[in-house]
C-alpha positions in Angstrom: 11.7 -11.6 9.2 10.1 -8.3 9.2 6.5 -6.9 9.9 4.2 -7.3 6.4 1.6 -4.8 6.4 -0.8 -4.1 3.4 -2.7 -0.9 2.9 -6.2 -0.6 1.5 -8.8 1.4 0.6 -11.0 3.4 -1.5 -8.9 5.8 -3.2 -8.8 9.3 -2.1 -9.1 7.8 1.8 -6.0 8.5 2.3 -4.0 5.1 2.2 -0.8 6.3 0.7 -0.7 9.4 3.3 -1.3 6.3 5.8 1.5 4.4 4.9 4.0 7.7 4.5 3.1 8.1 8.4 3.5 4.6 9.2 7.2 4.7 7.3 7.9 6.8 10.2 6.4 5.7 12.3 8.2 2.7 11.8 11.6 4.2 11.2 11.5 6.3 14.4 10.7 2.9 16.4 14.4 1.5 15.2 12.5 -0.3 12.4 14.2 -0.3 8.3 11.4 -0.2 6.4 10.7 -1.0 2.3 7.5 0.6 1.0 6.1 -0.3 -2.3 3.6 1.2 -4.0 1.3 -1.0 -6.4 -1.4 1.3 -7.0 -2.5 2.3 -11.0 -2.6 6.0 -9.8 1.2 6.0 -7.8 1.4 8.9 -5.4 3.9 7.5 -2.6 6.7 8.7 -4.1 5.2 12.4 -3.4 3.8 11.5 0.0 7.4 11.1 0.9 9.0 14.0 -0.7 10.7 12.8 -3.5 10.7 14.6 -6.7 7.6 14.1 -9.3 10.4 12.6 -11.9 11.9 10.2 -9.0 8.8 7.6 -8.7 8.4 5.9 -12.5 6.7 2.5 -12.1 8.4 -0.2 -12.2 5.3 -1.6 -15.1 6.4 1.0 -17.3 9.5 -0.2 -17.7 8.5 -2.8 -20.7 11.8 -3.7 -22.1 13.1 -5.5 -18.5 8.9 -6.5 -18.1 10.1 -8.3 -21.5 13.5 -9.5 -20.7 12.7 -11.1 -17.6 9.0 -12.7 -18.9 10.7 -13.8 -22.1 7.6 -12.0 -24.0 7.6 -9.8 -27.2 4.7 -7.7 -26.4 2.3 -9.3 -28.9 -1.5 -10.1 -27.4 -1.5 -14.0 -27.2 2.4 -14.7 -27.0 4.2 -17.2 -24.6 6.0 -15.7 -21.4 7.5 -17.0 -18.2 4.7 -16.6 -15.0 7.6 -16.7 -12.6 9.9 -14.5 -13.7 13.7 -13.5 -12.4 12.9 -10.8 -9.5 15.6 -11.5 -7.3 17.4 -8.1 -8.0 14.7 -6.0 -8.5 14.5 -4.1 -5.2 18.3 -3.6 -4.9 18.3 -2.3 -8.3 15.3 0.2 -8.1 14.4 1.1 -4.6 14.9 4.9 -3.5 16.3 5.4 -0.6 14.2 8.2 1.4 16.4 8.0 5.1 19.0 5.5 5.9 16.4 2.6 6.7 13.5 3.8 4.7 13.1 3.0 0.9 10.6 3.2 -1.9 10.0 0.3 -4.8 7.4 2.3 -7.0 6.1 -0.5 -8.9 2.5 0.4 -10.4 -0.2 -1.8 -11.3 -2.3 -3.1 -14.5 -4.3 -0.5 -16.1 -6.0 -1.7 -18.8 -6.6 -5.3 -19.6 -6.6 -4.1 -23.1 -2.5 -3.7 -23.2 -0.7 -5.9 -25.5 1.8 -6.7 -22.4 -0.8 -7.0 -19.9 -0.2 -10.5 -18.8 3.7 -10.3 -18.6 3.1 -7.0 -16.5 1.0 -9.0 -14.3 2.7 -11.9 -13.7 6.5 -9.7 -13.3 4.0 -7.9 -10.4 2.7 -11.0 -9.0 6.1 -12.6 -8.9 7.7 -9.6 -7.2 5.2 -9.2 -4.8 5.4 -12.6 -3.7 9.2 -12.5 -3.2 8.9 -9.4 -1.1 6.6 -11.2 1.1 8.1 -14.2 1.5 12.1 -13.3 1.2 13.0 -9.3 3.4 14.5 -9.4 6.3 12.9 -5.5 6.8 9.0 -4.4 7.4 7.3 -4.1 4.2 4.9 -2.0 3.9 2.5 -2.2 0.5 0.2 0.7 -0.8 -2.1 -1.7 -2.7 -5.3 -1.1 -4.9 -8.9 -1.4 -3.4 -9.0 -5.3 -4.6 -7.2 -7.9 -3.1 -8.3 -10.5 -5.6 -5.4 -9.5 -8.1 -2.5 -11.0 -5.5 -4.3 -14.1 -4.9 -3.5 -16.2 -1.8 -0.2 -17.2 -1.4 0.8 -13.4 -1.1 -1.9 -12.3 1.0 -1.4 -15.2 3.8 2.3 -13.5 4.3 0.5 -10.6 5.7 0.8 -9.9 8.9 -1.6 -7.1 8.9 -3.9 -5.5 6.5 -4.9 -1.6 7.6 -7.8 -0.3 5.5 -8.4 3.3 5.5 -12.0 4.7 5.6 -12.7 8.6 5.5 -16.2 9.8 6.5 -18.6 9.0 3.3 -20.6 5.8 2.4 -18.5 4.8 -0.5 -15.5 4.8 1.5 -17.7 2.1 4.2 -18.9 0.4 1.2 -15.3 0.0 -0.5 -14.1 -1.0 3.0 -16.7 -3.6 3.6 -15.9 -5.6 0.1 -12.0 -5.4 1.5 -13.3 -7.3 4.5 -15.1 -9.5 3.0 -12.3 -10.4 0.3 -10.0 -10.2 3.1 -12.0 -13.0 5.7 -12.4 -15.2 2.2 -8.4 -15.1 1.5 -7.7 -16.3 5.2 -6.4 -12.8 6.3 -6.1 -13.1 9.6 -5.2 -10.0 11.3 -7.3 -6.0 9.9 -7.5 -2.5 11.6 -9.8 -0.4 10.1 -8.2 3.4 10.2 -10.7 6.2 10.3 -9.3 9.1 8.3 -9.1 12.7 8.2 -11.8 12.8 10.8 -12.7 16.0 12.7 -13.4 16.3 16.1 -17.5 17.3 15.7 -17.8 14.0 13.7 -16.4 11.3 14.8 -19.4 10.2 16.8 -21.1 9.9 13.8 -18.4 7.9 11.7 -17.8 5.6 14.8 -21.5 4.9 14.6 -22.1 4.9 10.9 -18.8 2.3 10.7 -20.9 0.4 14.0 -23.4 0.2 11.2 -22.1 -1.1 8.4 -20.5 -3.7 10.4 -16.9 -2.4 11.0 -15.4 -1.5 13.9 -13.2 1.8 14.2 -9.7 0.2 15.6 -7.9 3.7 15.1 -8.1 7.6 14.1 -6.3 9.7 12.0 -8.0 13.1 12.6 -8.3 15.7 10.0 -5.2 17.7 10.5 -5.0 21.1 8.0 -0.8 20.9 7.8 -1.5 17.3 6.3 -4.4 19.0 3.7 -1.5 21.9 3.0 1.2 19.5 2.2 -1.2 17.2 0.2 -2.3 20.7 -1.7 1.4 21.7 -2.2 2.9 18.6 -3.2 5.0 18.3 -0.2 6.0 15.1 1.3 4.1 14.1 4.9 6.9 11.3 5.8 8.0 13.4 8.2 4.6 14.7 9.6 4.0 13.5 13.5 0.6 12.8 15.3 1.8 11.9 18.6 -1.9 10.2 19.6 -1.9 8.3 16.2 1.7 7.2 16.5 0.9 5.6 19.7 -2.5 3.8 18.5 -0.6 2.5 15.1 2.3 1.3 17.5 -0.1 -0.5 19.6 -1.5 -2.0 17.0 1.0 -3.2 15.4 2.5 -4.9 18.9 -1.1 -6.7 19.5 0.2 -8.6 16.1 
């Protein structure tokens, strides 16, 4: 069984560049590597170069959400909470390098939907089978919350990174991960400091120190990963020699 890493944080940290970089980071090591990205504003699809048409959600797709739940759309009706998901990521993974590939599911938007619960119980299922059933690392590109994927998904983890960039919000969104993560049984969280130049990283060591979190890596600021972001361009391929060797390390002390 493969490595099962989860990605948090608040967003605009930088989470999905973090788990573009640790695709690669993965794939260069010999590793093959599924990513899936369940967050409601999907950008992993970019961060790896595909085309802006290539990465449609997988919750979007409402007439297999329906065939697989058994549910007509309508607020209130019956549906299955354990769908069929066997054959979803054969079906609708893109392959981005012989052993890397993307599942861009999505997440719940508004509670407010007519199909919200089949959505969320077609997500839940799926997650839970990648979890539990790949032979490759799986790397997820969650939400914030942790709440949605309740405990039987997150106790497959093998490690949860979450990605803090210099700015109380960020600390603050990082220290309810914690705490939700230490509640849910999570055993094994890095805290990655992002985009963090070299004048301040002093302070962000010592304002993490004070909020209670410990710095276990850095990502510095680096302006070819602002370009890409700012051009659209993927960052799979991007290299940080001193961060590749941290994240490796990491991931072995598992």
């Amino acid at each position: 069984m493969g490595l099962r890493i989860a990605v948090a944080g608040k967003g605009g940290a930088g989470k999905t560049t973090v788990c573009a970089l640790l695709a690669g980071i993965l794939s260069r090591a010999g590793h093959r590597v599924l990513l899936v990205d369940l967050d409601s504003d999907p950008n992993l699809a970019a961060a790896l170069g595909f085309p802006p048409e290539a990465g449609r959600p997988i919750v979007h797709r409402k007439e297999l959400i329906a065939e697989r739940t058994g549910s007509t759309g309508e607020p209130g009706g019956m549906f299955l909470l354990n769908p069929n998901v066997s054959d979803i990521a054969e079906k609708f993974a893109l392959r981005r390098t012989e052993g890397v590939y993307l599942l861009p599911v999505g997440t719940i938007e508004a509670a407010g939907e007519g199909c919200f619960c089949p959505q969320a119980a077609f997500v839940k299922a799926l997650v839970r089978r990648l979890v539990l059933g790949k032979e490759e690392d799986l790397v997820l590109d969650l939400e914030a919350g942790l709440e949605s994927f309740g405990r039987a998904v997150v106790e497959g983890l093998d490690l949860l990174w979450i990605v803090v960039e210099p700015g109380m919000r960020s600390l603050d969104t990082a220290r309810r991960i914690l705490g939700m993560a230490s509640s849910l049984g999570v055993r094994n969280v890095r805290v990655v400091a992002n985009k963090v130049r070299p004048e301040s990283r002093d302070a962000v060591a010592r304002a993490l120190r004070e909020t209670g979190i410990a710095m276990d890596l850095v990502l510095p600021f680096r302006e070819e990963l602002a370009r890409r972001d700012l051009e659209g361009i993927g960052v799979f391929d991007f290299t940080d020699p001193v961060f590749e060797a941290e994240a490796l390390q990491a991931i072995r002390s598992i």
